[in-house]
C-alpha positions in Angstrom: 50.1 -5.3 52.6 53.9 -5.7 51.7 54.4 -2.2 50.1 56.2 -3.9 47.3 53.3 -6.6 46.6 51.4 -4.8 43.8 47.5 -4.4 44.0 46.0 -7.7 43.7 43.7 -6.1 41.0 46.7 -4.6 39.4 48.5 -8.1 39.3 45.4 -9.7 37.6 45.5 -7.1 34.9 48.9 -7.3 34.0 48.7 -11.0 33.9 46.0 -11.0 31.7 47.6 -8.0 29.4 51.1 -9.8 29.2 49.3 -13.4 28.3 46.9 -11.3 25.5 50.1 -9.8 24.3 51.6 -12.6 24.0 49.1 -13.8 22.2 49.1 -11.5 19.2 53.0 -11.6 19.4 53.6 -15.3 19.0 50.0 -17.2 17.7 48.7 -15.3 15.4 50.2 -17.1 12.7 49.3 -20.4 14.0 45.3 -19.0 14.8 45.0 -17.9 10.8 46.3 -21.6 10.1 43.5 -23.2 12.3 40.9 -21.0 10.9 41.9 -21.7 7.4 41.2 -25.2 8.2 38.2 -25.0 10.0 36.5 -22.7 7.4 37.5 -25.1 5.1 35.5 -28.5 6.8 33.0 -25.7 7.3 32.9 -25.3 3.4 32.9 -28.8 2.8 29.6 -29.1 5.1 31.4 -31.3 7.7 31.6 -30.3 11.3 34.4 -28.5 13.6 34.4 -30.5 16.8 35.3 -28.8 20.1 35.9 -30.6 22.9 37.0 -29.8 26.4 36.3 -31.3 30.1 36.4 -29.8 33.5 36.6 -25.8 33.3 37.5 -25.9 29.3 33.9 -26.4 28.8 33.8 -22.6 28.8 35.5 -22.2 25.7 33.5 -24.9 24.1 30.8 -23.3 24.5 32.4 -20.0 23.9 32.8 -21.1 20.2 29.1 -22.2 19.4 26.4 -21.7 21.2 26.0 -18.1 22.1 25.7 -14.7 20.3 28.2 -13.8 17.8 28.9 -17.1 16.9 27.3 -19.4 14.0 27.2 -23.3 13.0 29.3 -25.0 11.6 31.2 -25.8 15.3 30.2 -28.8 17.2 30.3 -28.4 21.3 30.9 -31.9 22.8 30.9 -31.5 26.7 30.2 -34.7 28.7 28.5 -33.7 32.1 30.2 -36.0 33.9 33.5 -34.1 33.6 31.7 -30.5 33.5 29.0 -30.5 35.7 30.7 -28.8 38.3 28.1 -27.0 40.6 26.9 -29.9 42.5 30.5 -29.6 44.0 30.6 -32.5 46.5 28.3 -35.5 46.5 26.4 -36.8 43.7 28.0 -35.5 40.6 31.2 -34.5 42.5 34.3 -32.7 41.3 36.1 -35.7 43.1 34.4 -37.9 40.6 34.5 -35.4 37.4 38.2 -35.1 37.8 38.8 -38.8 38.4 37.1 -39.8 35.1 39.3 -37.1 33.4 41.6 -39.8 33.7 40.1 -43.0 32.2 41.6 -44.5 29.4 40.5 -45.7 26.0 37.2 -42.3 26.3 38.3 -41.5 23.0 37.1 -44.7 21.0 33.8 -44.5 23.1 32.6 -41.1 22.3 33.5 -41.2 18.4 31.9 -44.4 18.2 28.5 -42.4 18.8 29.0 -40.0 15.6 29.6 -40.6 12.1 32.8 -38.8 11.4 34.6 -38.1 7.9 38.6 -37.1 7.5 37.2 -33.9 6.2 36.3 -33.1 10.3 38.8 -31.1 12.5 39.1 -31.1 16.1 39.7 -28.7 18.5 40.4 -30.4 21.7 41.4 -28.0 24.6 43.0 -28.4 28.1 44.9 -25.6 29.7 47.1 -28.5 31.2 47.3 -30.7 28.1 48.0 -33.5 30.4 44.2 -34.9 30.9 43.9 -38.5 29.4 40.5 -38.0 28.5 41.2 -35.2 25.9 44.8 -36.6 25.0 42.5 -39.8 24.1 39.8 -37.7 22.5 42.6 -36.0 20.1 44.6 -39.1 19.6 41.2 -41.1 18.5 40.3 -37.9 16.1 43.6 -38.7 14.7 43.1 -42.4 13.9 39.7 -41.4 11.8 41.6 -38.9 10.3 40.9 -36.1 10.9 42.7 -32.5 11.5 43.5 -32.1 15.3 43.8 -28.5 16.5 45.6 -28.3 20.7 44.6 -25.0 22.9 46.3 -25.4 25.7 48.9 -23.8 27.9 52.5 -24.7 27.0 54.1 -22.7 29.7 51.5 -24.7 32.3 51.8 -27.9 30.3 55.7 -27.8 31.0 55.2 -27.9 34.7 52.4 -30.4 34.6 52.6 -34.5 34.3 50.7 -36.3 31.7 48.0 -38.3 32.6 47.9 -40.6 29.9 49.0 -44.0 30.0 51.0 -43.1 26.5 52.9 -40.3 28.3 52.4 -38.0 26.3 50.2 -34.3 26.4 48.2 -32.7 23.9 50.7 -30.8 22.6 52.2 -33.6 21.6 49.2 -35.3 20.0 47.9 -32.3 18.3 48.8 -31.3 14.3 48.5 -27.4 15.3 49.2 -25.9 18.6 47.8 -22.7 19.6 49.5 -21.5 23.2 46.9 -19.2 25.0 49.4 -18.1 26.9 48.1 -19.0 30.4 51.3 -18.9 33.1 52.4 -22.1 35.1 49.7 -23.1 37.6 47.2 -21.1 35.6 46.4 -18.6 38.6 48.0 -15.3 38.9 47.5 -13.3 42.1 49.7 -13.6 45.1 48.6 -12.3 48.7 50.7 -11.5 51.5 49.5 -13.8 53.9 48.1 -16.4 51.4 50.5 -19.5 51.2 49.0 -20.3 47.6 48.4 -17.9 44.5 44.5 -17.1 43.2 42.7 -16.0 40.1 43.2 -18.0 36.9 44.1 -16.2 33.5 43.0 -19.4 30.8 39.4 -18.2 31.0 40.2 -14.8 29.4 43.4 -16.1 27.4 41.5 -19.4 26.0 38.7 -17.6 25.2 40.2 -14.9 23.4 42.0 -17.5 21.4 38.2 -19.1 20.5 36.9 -15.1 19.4 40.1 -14.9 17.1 39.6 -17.8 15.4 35.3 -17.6 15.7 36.3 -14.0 14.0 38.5 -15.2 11.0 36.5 -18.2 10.2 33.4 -15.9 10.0 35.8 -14.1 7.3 36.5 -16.6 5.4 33.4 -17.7 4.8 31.7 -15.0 3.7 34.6 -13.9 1.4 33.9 -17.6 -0.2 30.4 -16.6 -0.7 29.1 -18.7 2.2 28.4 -16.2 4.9 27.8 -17.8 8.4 24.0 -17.6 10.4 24.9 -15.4 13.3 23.2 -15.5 16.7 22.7 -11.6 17.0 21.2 -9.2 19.4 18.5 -7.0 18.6 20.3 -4.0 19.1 22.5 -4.9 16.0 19.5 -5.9 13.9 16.4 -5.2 15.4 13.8 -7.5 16.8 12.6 -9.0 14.1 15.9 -10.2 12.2 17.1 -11.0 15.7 14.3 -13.7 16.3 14.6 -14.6 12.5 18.4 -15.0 12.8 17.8 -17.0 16.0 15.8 -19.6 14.4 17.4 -19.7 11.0 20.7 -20.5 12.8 19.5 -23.4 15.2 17.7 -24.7 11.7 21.3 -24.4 9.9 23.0 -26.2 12.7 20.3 -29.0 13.2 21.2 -29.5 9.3 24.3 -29.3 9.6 24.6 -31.8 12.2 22.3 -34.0 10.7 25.8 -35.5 8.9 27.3 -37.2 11.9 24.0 -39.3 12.5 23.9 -40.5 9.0 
């Protein structure tokens, strides 16, 4: 190794420590405005949606469902544009990231829940530059509701959009919350290795999601409406932790109950 290439563990770290300071330096402001909002449509028994193809499926599902987190968030993935494991072949990565790109998704998937201008959206794509979630966020829009961008600027600014309008989510989106990601996403460069390895939006994005997951929760319960929360047993025991279990599924199959009416 070049003596003056630092440790590739070392790089990773400080990657992921400059975009998490970043983070509290520069969005904070911007994550207390989304989850003002989204504890409000919380409050008003309408639905957060959360939406994110390819790789940003993991922050989707980051925000609801798994423990520490409670209804009142609704995960949309489509497994044609996150099923990833299947690689090559059936199911493909060539095809997911192909029908990224198809225009007029947006109107499609709304069309299959009934929505209210009292919904927010959180639409996220480390590129902003997919036309699938730029469609998503710009149909979101149209039925009114409050549209909520995580997404990388400083990777956005390198990238093209894909979207027939031109435009990225940034652009599209009423609130923008940078996670801080650097252009090209990964971090770690190898002497030897032509190209650079080791995303930083999986840690960044998500620790964007467990801010506002954390103040929403706040909210909430300071308005007298304290959220269900998946829990583990060692927090609760075993018996509240299976009781929590159930009584938050039953909360969110309510809750959800709204977009189907």
């Amino acid at each position: 190794m070049n003596p003056d290439t630092p440790d590739v563990c070392s790089q990773y770290l400080s990657a992921v420590r400059a975009a998490i300071d970043a983070i509290e330096a520069t969005q904070l402001p911007a994550i207390h405005q989304a989850a003002g909002r989204f504890a409000e449509t919380i409050l008003a028994g309408r639905l957060v949606h959360v939406f994110g193809t390819g790789h940003s499926r993991m922050a989707v599902e980051e925000m609801f469902p798994r423990y520490g987190s409670f209804p009142g968030f609704h995960p949309i993935v489509e497994l044609s544009m996150t099923y990833h494991n299947q690689v090559v072949g059936a199911n493909g990565q060539r095809q997911a990231m192909f029908l990224e790109n198809v225009q007029g998704f947006g109107a499609v998937l709304w069309r299959n829940f009934a929505t209210a201008p009292a919904d927010s959206l959180l639409a996220i794509s480390t590129s902003g530059c997919n036309a699938v979630t730029i469609d998503v966020a710009l149909q979101a829009k149209a039925l009114g509701m409050f549209v909520v961008a995580l997404t990388s600027l400083p990777h956005a600014a390198v990238s093209t959009s894909k979207h027939e309008s031109g435009r990225k989510l940034s652009d599209v989106a009423d609130l923008v919350l940078d996670q801080q990601a650097p252009a090209g996403d990964s971090a770690v460069w190898i002497d030897g290795l032509e190209t650079p390895v080791a995303p930083v939006s999986s840690v960044s994005g998500c620790t964007i999601i467990n801010l506002i997951k954390a103040e929403v929760a706040r909210r909430l319960t300071e308005a007298g409406a304290a959220p269900k929360v998946l829990t583990a047993a060692c927090h609760v025991g075993a018996d509240r932790a299976r009781d929590l279990f159930e009584a938050t599924y039953d909360d969110y199959r309510k809750r959800i109950g709204v977009l189907y009416s």
